[in-house]
C-alpha positions in Angstrom: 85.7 95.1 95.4 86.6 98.8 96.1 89.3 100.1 93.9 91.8 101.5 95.8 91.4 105.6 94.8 88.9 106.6 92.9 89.4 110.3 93.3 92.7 112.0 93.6 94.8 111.5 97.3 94.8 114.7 99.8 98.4 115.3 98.3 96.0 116.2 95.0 97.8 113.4 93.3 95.9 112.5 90.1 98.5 110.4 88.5 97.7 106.9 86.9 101.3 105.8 86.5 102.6 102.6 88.6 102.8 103.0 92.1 100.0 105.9 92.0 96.2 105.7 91.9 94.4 102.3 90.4 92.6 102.5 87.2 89.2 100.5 86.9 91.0 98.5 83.8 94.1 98.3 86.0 91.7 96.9 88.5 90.0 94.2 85.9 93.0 92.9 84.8 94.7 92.4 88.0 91.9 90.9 89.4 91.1 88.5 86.7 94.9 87.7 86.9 96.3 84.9 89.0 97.0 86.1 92.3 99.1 85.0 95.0 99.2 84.9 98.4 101.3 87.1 100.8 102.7 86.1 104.2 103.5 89.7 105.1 103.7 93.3 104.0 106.4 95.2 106.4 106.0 98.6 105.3 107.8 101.8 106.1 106.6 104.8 104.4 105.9 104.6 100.5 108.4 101.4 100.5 106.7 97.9 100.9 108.5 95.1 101.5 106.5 91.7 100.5 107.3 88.3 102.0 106.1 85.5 100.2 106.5 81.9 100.9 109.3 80.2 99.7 110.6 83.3 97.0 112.2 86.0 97.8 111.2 89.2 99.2 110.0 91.5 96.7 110.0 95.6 97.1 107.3 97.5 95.7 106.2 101.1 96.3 103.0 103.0 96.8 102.1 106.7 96.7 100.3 107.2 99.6 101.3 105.5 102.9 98.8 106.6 105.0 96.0 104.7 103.0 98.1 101.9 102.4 99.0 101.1 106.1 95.2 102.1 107.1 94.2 99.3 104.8 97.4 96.8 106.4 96.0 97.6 110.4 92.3 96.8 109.8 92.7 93.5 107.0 90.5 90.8 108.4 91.4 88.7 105.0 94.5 87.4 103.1 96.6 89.8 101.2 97.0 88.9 97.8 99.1 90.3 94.8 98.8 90.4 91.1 102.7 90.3 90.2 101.9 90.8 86.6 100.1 94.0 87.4 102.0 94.8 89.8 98.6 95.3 92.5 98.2 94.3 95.5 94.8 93.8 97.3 94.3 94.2 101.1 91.3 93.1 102.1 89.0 94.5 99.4 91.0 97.7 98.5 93.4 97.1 95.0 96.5 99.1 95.5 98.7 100.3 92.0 102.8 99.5 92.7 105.5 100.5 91.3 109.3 98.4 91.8 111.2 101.5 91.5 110.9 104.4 93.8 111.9 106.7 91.1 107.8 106.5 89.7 106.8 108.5 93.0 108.0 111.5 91.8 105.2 112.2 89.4 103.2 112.6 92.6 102.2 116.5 93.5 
C-alpha cells in the first residue's frame, strides 16, 4: 500500500491533524480496521461527498485536492473507507479526512 503523503504537499503542508497528511500508524490502524465499500466519491475542491449504499451520504474533507482527485480519475479498484479512522483508500493511496472543514485551516 502507498501511504498517501509521505513528505509534506507543494502547499509545504506538514500537518498530521485529520484531513491533512497520513501517518504510517494512521495508516496501520485504518487499514487493519474494517472497511467499507464506497459507491461514489463526488468531489469538489477539499469537500468530498461519499455515497454509500443504503446510509446516508457522508461529507468528509481533504487538504489537498489536486492529489485526491488525481487518485479518483485513475482508480482501477474499489474505494474503500475506514469510518473509524476517518481514511479513505483509492486504489492503493490512504487519504487522512477530516468531517469538519474547520481542520483545513492548519494547512500553510
Amino acid at each position: 500500500m502507498i501511504v498517501d503523503e509521505r513528505t509534506p504537499t507543494s502547499s509545504g503542508c506538514g500537518s498530521y491533524d485529520p484531513g491533512h497528511l497520513l501517518h504510517w500508524a494512521h495508516w496501520k490502524q485504518a487499514s487493519a480496521a474494517e472497511c467499507v465499500a464506497v459507491l461514489d466519491v463526488i468531489q469538489s475542491g477539499s469537500s468530498i461527498e461519499i455515497v454509500l449504499a443504503g446510509e446516508p451520504s457522508l461529507r468528509w474533507y481533504h487538504h489537498d485536492p489536486l492529489a485526491l482527485a488525481t487518485a479518483l480519475a485513475g482508480t482501477h479498484g474499489p474505494i474503500l473507507l475506514s469510518r473509524r479512522h476517518q481514511a479513505l483508500r483509492v486504489d492503493g493511496y490512504w487519504f487522512n479526512c477530516a468531517t469538519d472543514v474547520r481542520a483545513l485551516a492548519a494547512c500553510g
